[in-house]
N, C-alpha and C positions, 0 to 999 in steps of 0.2 A: 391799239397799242397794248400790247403787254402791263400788266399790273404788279410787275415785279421792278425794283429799283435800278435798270440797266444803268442809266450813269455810273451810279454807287460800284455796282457791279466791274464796270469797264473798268474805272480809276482804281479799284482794288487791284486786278490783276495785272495791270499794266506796272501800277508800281509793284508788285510783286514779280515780276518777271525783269523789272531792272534793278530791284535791290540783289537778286538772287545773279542773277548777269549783267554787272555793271559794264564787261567786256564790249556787250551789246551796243551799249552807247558812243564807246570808243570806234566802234566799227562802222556804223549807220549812223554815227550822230543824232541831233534832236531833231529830224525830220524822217529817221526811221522809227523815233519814241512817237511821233505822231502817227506813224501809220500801224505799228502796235496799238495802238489808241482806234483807230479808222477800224483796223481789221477786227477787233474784239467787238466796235457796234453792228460790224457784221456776221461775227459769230452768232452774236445776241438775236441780233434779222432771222439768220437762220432756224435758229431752233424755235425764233416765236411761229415762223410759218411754217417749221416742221412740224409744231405743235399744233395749230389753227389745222392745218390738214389732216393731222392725225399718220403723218407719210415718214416711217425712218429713214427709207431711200433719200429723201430730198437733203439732210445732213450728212448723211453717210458719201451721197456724191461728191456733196459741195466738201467736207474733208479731202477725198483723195483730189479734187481738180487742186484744192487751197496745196496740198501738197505739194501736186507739180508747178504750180506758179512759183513757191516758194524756193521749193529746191533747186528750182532753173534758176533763183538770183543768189544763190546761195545760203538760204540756212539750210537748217536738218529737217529733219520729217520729227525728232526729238522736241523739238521747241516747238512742234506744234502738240503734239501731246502733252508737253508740260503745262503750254498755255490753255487746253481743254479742261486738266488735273485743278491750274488754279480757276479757273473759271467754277469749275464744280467746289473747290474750296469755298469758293465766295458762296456758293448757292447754300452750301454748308452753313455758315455764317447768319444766314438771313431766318429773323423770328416766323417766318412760315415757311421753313424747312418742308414739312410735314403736305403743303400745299401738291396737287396734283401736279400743274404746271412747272414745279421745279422738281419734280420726283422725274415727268418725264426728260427734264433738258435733262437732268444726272444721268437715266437712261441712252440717251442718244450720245453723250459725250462717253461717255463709258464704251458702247458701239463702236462710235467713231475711234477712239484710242485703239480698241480690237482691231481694228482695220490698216490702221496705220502702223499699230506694232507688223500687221505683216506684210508692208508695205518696206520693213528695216530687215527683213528676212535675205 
């Protein structure tokens, strides 16, 4: 398992992603807050075995399928990008910034956000 504070990690961006859209809540209720919660430990999954592999494909996929799951229920391909943006925020946040393993998730979400801007095209 990853040596970086995933919980820490998840509960930051989640609440960050519903202080900033509390509409969210009104929409999906507290069982869409839980799967904002679900999906971020699986962001987190992904970049650790995108990382263990050393494969950017493997998160760059799993972004654009996350997209179409997501946009078929109705959010944007935007709120997946914000929610990558804060993810990397948090990584921002953490006293070993400077660590290999979080230079490369910054790397892959940064990717992934490239992909999915033109994915808004």
């Amino acid at each position: 398992m990853s040596s970086l504070p995933v919980n820490k990690i998840v509960e930051r961006v989640t609440e960050k992603i519903y202080e900033l859209e509390p509409s969210l809540l009104e929409k999906f209720g507290e069982r869409g807050k839980e799967r904002c919660h679900e999906d971020n430990h699986y962001h987190m999954k992904y970049l650790e075995t995108t990382y263990k592999l050393d494969n950017l494909q493997i998160f760059t996929d799993y972004a654009l399928w996350l997209n179409n799951l997501l946009t078929s229920r109705g959010m944007k391909t935007q709120h997946i990008i914000d929610n990558f943006n804060f993810i990397q925020e948090a990584l921002f946040e953490l006293d070993n910034y400077g660590d290999k393993q979080v230079q490369a998730y910054v790397t892959y979400l940064e990717e992934a956000n490239h992909i999915l801007k033109q994915q808004q095209l």
